[in-house]
N, C-alpha and C positions, 0 to 999 in steps of 0.2 A: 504493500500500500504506500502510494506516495504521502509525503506530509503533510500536504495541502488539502488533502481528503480524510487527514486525523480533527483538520477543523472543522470542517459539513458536518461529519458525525459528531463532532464536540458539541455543534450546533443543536442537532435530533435533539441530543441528552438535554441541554439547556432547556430547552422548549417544552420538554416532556415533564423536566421537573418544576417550570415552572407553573405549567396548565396541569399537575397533579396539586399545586396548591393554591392557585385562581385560576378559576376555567374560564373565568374573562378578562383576566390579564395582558390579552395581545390586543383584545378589543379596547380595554380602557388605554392602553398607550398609546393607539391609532387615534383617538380623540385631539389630540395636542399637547403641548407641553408647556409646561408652568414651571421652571426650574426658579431656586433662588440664588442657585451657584454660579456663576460663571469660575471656570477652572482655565487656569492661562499656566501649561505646565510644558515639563519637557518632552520631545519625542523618544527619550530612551525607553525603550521595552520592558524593564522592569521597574513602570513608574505606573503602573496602568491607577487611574483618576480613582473612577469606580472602587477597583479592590482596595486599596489602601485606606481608603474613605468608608466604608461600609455601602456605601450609595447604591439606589437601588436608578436603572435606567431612567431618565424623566427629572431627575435631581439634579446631575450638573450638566451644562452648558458648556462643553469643551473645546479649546485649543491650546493646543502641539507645537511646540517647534525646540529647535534645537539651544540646549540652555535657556526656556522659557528667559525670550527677551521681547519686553516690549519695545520696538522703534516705531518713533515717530513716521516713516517713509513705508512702511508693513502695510499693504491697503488691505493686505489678507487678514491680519491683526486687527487693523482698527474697522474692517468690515464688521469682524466678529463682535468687535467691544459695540460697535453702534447699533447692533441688531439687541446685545445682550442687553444694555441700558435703554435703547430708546422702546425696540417694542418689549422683549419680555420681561423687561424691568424689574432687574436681576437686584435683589438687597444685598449682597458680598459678591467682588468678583477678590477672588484668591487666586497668588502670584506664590507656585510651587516649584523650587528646585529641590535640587537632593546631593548629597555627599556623593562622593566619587563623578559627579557628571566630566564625562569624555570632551563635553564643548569644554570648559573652565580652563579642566585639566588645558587640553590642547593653547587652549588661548595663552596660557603661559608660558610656553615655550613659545622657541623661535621659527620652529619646522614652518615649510610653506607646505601648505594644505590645498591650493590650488586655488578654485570657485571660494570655497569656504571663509578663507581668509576674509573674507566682506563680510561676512556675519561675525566671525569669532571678536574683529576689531572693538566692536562694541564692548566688549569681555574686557581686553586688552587696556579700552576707557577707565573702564573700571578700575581696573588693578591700577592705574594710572594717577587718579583719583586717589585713591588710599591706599599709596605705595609708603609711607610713612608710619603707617600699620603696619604695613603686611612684613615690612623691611625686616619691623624687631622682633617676628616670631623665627626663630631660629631653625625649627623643625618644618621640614617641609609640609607633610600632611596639614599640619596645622596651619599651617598659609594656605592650602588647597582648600582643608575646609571653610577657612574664614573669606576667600576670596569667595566659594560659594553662597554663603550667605551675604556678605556684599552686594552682590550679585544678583539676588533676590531682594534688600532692600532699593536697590537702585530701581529696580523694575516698578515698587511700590511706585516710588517718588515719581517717573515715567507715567505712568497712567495718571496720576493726578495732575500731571501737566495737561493733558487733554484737556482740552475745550469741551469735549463729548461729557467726560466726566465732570467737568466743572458746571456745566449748562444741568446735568443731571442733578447736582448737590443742591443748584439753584432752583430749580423748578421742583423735585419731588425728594429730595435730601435723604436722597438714595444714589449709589451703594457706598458699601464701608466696604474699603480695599485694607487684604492681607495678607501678608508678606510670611511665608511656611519654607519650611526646608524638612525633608525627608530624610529617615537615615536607611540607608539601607543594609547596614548593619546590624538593624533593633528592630525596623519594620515601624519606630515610632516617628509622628511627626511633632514638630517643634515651632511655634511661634517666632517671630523674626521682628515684626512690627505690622502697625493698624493706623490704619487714615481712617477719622468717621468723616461725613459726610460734612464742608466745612471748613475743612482742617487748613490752619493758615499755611499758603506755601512760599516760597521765595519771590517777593513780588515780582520779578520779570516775567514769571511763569505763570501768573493769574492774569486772566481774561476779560475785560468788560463788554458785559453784551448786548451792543448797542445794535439793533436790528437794522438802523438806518444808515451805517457807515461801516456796510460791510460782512454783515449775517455773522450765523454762528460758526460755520466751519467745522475745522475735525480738533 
């Protein structure tokens, strides 16, 4: 049997255990979705949203990429954030990295990675940013780790630049963005930081939203 026909059947089983415990289970999800999650995590394969979270399908509102980064220029990103706040007006969007992430790592070194290299610079920022930190942990890991969570604060501070999310805080003083790191060492997850809805940020980065010189934008 190939591997890709271990997931079909993965599937059967899924479907069958869940219609032995609501036998209208695929009907009520076909209805639509009301999440309050929006999840802004990493593509590594052993980060799945869902499992870590207990989450049942219909709870979080998911995007992927590589070392969950949010940029500014991501239209695939900020497509997702403007679908999550403006229609299903999501109360928490969470910004989840994890320990050992291969972007991080990578971004610290010097290796050219090709394509990638455009993404990982953003990483690179970072470290760049609070290279004065990272300088006086002596131990490597522990600079890996701490550039991770970094890393995931930044991303915090990144969404709340948006206009999207600031126009959101303004008009329905929703969501509260969360800043989480994974271990995948312990399986547990870890608080990092919380913007509630509000939350004063460096004035260049706040918005005024004057409809008549100029609209709201991203």
């Amino acid at each position: 049997m190939d591997s890709y026909q271990k997931l079909l059947l993965g599937n059967r089983a899924w479907v069958a255990d869940k219609l032995a415990v609501h036998p209208d289970y695929f009907a009520r999800q076909a209805d639509g979705q009301k999440p309050e999650f929006l999840w802004i995590g990493c593509s590594d394969s052993r980060v799945p949203a869902e499992d870590i979270t207990g989450a049942e399908p219909g709870e979080l509102f998911v995007h992927r990429n590589i070392a969950n980064l949010v940029i500014h220029t991501d239209l695939n990103m900020l497509s997702v954030l403007q679908y999550a706040v403006e229609v299903l007006r999501v109360k928490h969007v969470v910004v989840c990295g994890h320990y050992n992430c291969g972007g991080v790592k990578n971004a610290m070194s010097r290796q050219n990675f090709g394509l990638i290299n455009k993404w990982l610079r953003h990483i690179k920022d970072v470290y760049r940013f609070h290279q004065r930190e990272l300088s006086c942990l002596a131990d490597p890991q522990a600079r890996y780790d701490r550039l991770v969570e970094l890393n995931v604060i930044e991303q915090v501070q990144n969404l709340a630049q948006t206009s999207l999310v600031q126009n959101c805080w303004r008009e329905h003083n929703l969501p509260s963005i969360h800043g989480w790191v994974y271990d995948l060492r312990s399986g547990c997850l870890k608080e990092l930081a919380c913007l509630r809805p509000g939350s004063q940020l460096e004035d260049i980065y706040m918005f005024d939203f004057d409809k008549e010189n100029g609209g709201e934008g991203i």
